[in-house]
Each structure stands twice: as structure tokens, then as C-alpha cells.
C-alpha positions in Angstrom: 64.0 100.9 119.5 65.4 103.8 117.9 62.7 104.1 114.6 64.4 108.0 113.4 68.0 107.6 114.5 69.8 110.6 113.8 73.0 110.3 112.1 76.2 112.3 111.7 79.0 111.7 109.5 82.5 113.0 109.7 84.0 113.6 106.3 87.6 113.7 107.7 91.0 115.0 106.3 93.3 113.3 108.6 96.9 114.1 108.6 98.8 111.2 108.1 100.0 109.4 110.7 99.1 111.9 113.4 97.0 109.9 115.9 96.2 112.3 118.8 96.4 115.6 116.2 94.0 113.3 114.2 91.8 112.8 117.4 91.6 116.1 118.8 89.9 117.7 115.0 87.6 114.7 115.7 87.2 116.1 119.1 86.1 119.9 117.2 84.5 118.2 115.0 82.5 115.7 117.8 81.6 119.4 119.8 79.7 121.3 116.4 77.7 118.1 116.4 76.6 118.6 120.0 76.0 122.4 119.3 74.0 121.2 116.4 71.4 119.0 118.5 73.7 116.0 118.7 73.1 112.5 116.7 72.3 109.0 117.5 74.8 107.5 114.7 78.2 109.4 114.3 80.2 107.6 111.6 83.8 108.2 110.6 85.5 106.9 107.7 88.6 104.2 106.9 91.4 105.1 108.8 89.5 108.5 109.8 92.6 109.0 112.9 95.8 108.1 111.4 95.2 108.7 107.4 94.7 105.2 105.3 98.3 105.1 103.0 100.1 103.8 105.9 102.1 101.0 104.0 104.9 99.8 106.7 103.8 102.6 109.5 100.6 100.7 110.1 102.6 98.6 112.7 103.1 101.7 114.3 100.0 103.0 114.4 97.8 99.9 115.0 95.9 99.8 118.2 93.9 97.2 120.0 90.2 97.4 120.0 89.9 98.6 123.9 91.8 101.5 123.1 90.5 102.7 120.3 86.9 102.8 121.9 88.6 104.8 124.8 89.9 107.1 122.9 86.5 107.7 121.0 84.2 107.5 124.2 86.3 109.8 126.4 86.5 112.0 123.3 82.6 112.5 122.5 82.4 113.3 126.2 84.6 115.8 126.5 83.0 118.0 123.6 80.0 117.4 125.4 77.8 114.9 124.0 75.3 112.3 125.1 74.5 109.3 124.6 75.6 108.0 121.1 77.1 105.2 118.7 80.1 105.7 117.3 81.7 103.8 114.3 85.0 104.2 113.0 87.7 102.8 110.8 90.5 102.6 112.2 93.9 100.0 112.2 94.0 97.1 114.7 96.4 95.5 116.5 95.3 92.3 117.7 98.0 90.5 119.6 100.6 91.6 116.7 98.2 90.4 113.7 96.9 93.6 111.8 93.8 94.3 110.2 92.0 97.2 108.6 88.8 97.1 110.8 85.6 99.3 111.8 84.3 99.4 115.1 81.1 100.2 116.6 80.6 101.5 120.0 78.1 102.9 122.0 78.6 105.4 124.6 76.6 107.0 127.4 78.0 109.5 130.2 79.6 107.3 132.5 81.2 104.4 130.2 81.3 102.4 126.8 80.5 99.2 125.3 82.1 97.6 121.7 79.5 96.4 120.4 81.2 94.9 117.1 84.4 95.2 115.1 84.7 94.4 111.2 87.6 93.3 109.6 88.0 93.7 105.9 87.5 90.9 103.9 88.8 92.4 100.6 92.4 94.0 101.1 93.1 95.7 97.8 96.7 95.2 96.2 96.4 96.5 93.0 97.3 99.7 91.3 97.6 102.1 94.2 97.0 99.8 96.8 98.8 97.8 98.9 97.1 96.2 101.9 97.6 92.7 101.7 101.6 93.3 101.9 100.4 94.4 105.8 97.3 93.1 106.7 95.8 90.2 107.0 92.4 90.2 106.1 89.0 88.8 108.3 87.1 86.1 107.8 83.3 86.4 108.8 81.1 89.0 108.0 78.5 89.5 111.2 75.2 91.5 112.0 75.0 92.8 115.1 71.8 94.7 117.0 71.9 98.5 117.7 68.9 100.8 119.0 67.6 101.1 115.3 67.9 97.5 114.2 70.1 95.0 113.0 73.1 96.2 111.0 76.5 95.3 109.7 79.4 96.9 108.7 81.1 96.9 105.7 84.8 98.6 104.8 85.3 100.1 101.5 86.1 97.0 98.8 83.8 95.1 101.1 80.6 96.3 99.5 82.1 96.0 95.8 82.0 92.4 96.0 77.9 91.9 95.5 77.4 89.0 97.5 78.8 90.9 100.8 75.7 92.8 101.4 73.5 90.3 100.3 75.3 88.1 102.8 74.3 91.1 105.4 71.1 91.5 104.4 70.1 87.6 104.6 71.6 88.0 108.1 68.4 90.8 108.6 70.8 93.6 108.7 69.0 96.6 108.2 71.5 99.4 107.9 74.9 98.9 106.1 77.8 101.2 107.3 80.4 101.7 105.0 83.8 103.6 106.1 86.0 104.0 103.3 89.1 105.7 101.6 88.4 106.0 98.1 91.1 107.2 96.0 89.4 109.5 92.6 89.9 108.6 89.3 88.7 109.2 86.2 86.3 112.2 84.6 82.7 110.8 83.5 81.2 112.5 80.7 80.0 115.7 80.6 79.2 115.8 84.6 82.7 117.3 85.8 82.7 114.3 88.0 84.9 111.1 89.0 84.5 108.1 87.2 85.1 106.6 90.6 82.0 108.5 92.6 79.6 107.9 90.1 80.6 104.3 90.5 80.4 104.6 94.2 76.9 106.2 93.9 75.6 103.6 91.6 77.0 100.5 93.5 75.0 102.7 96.8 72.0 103.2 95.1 71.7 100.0 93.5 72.6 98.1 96.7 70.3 99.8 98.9 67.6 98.8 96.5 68.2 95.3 96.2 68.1 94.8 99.5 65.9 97.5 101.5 68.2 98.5 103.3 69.9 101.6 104.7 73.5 102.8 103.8 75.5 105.2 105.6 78.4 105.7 103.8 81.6 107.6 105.0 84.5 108.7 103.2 87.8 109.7 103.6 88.9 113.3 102.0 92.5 115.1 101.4 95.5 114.3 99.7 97.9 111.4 101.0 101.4 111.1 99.0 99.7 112.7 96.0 96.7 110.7 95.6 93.5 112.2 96.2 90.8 110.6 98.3 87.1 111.3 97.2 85.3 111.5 100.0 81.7 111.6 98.8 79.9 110.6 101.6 76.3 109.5 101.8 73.1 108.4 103.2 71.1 106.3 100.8 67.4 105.1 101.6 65.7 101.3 101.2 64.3 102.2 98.0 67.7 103.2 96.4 67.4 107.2 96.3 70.2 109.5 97.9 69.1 111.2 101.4 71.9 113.6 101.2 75.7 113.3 99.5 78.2 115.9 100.4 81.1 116.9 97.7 84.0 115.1 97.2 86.9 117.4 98.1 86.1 119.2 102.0 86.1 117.8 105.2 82.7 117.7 106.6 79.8 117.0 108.4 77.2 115.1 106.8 73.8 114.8 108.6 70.3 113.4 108.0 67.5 110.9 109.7 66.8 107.6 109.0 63.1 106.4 108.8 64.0 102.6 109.7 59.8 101.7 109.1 61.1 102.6 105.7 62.8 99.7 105.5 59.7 97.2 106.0 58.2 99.3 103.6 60.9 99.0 100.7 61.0 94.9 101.0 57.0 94.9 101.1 57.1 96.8 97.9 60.0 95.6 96.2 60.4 91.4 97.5 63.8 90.7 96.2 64.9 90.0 100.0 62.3 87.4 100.1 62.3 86.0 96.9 66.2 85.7 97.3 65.3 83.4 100.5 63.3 81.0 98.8 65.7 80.5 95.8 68.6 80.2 97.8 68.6 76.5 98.9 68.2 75.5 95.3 71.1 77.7 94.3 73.3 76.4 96.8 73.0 73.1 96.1 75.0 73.8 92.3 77.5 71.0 91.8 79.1 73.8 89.8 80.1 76.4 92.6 83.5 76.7 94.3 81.6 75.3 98.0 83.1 73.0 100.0 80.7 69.8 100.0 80.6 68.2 103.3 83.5 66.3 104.8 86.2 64.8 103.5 88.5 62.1 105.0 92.6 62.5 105.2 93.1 61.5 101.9 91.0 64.4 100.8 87.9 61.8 99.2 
């Protein structure tokens, strides 16, 4: 077990709807890693190899899962490096159903294993968004284990919905990796910043706080049909404070280390995790929730 996994992320500018132009910068980019002493955890965000406003092209631009980790695995070897996990957004083609997924997969010198995909749950259609007119969204949110402990992805609107990383962390994961393409907006206060990155920071922070856990957060950067994408990307720790967060405009590499014993350490000294466990049950059991309530014949009774 990995306990201070290095980790590398990839603050792309992709341009859009350029797949193997889109692939080879990762390639430059995957090579000054390697020069740099290489990294455990390379993370790339939403729709880091074809762009995320795709709107109709998506269908286009889709790919199955197998190909996708390929195209990933055989480019971190060529620019060198060794043994790593990868995780990237990217668009899916499953059999002709599209989703907006994240996958993670580890690579060595001679091959590759997926060793989980995420498909959003949340597809934004609202103001400048328009997924759901394309994509259908997933259904399940799953932890999975990697050499530094249990973790789980989440994909941009995922991890505004509070009870999606609380779902994650009652599932024991211990890092949350979060690829997104997060459009700026707004000027708050007297900071000369985005409304919509202090928000992003503060839904981090507090998150990672809550829960003890880690948060790798990756996100996409550039201009795509005029709207601007914050990038913003960031490593936050189990007790809420910000490792490192790169500005919002450049393409990038972020790096840093995780202390994964710091986890243990957060939930020991902060018991919301816990305490959340034991309440649970009783909160469950709320005649008032939307929640199914155990079988019901044809009629519906």
C-alpha cells in the first residue's frame, strides 16, 4: 500500500474535438512528468481529450472504455513513464448509449488494467449546459481499491449534490477524484476572483472536512464557443486545508503528495464519519423521505 502516493494533475486546454491532437499534448505533457520524477496518480480533467461543449459531436467522439485505456496506457509509455494510475474524463460509448464518464486505470510497462469507470449522475441542462439532450446519465456511485486506499470518483456536478460524497465516504472511500469542466462566472468581492472558484473551493474544503477525506480535483481550462472554463485545480487534505491550487486560466501541471495516514488522523480528530454511521439507520427509517419502502404488489399497494 501506497501511504505517500504522488500525484500529477493535468490542467488541460483541449482543442475541441481534436481527439489524437488532444492526445499527443497529453503525450508532452505525460513526458515533463517523467522528467520531473514521475507520479503515482496522474489525473486529467472532464473531457480532458476532445474538449467538454460537444453538444451533437459527442456521438462522434464517444469511445468505448477499452479504447480509451489504450490510448492512455500506450501513451504514458511512450513518453517514458513507469508504473502509474491514470484517471480521465472522457466520453463513452457503450454499445451506442453515451455517457459523460471517468475512468481509472493502472498501467505498468508491459499492459493495463481498468480498474473503474464513473458515469455522471448529475448531467446539467441549465443555463449553459446541455447534457441530458445527449447523455444519459449513470446510476450507481462505486468505491473501488487502488495502491493508496479506497477511492471513488466523482465528475464535476457529482460532488455539488452533498449526499454524493457522503455516499463515497460511507462506502470507506478515502480519496475523491473529481474531473470537471467548470465554466467561470461571476466576480466575488474585492478578491479579483470568480464567484464560481471560490464556490468550487468552499464546496472542496468543506467536503474534505466533513468526511476526512482526500480530494484531487482536476479542471478543465481554455475557451470553448466563448465560454470560459476555470480550471482551478486542486489538492485538498482530510482536515479541509488546500495542498496546492493552480490559477484558473493556464494549462498546467499541478503536483503534490498525499499523506493517506492523514486520513485516519482527520476522522480520529474530527468523528463526523462515525457519528454519521450511527445516526444513519434512524434517519433512514423517516416516513417522510422520497425512499422506496419495500415491495409493492402489481397494483402498486
Amino acid at each position: 500500500m501506497l501511504t505517500s502516493p504522488r500525484v500529477a494533475i493535468l490542467q488541460s486546454k483541449p482543442r475541441k474535438g481534436a481527439y489524437a491532437e488532444n492526445l499527443r499534448a497529453a503525450g508532452e505533457a505525460f513526458a515533463q512528468i517523467v522528467a520531473g520524477g514521475g507520479a503515482d496518480l496522474v489525473v486529467l480533467p472532464e473531457g480532458a481529450l476532445t474538449g467538454y461543449f460537444l453538444e451533437g459531436a459527442v456521438y462522434e467522439l464517444a469511445l468505448p472504455v477499452f479504447r480509451i485505456a489504450d490510448d492512455l496506457a500506450r501513451t504514458w509509455r511512450e513518453a517514458g513513464g513507469a508504473r502509474a494510475d491514470i484517471v480521465s474524463g472522457f466520453y463513452e460509448d457503450d454499445g451506442g448509449t453515451y455517457y459523460n464518464s471517468a475512468i481509472f486505470v493502472e498501467v505498468d510497462a508491459i499492459g493495463e488494467r481498468i480498474a473503474h469507470v464513473h458515469r455522471k449522475l448529475f448531467l446539467p441542462t441549465y443555463g449553459v449546459f446541455d447534457e441530458e439532450r445527449f447523455l444519459s446519465r449513470g446510476r450507481s456511485l462505486k468505491t473501488f481499491q487502488t495502491r493508496f486506499g479506497r477511492a471513488a470518483m466523482l465528475i464535476c456536478e457529482d460532488i455539488w449534490h452533498s449526499i454524493v460524497p457522503t455516499i463515497a465516504a460511507l462506502k470507506d472511500a478515502r480519496i475523491l477524484i473529481v474531473p470537471s469542466a467548470a465554466p467561470g462566472r461571476g466576480i466575488e468581492g474585492t478578491r479579483d476572483e470568480l464567484t464560481s472558484v471560490t464556490h468550487w473551493r468552499n464546496i472542496l474544503t468543506s467536503t474534505a472536512a466533513e468526511h476526512g477525506v482526500y480530494i484531487v480535483y482536476a479542471g478543465l481550462t481554455g475557451f470553448e464557443g466563448g465560454k470560459g472554463l476555470s480550471g482551478s485545480s486542486a489538492i485538498v487534505d482530510p482536515f479541509g486545508r488546500l495542498v496546492v491550487q493552480t490559477n484558473m486560466t493556464e494549462p498546467c501541471i499541478v503536483d503534490g503528495t498525499l499523506d493517506m495516514d492523514e486520513v485516519d488522523m482527520a476522522r480520529a480528530s474530527m468523528p463526523l464519519l462515525g457519528d454519521l454511521r450511527s445516526v444513519l439507520p434512524d434517519l433512514l427509517l423517516d416516513d417522510e423521505l422520497p425512499l422506496p419502502r419495500g415491495r409493492h404488489d402489481a397494483h402498486g399497494r
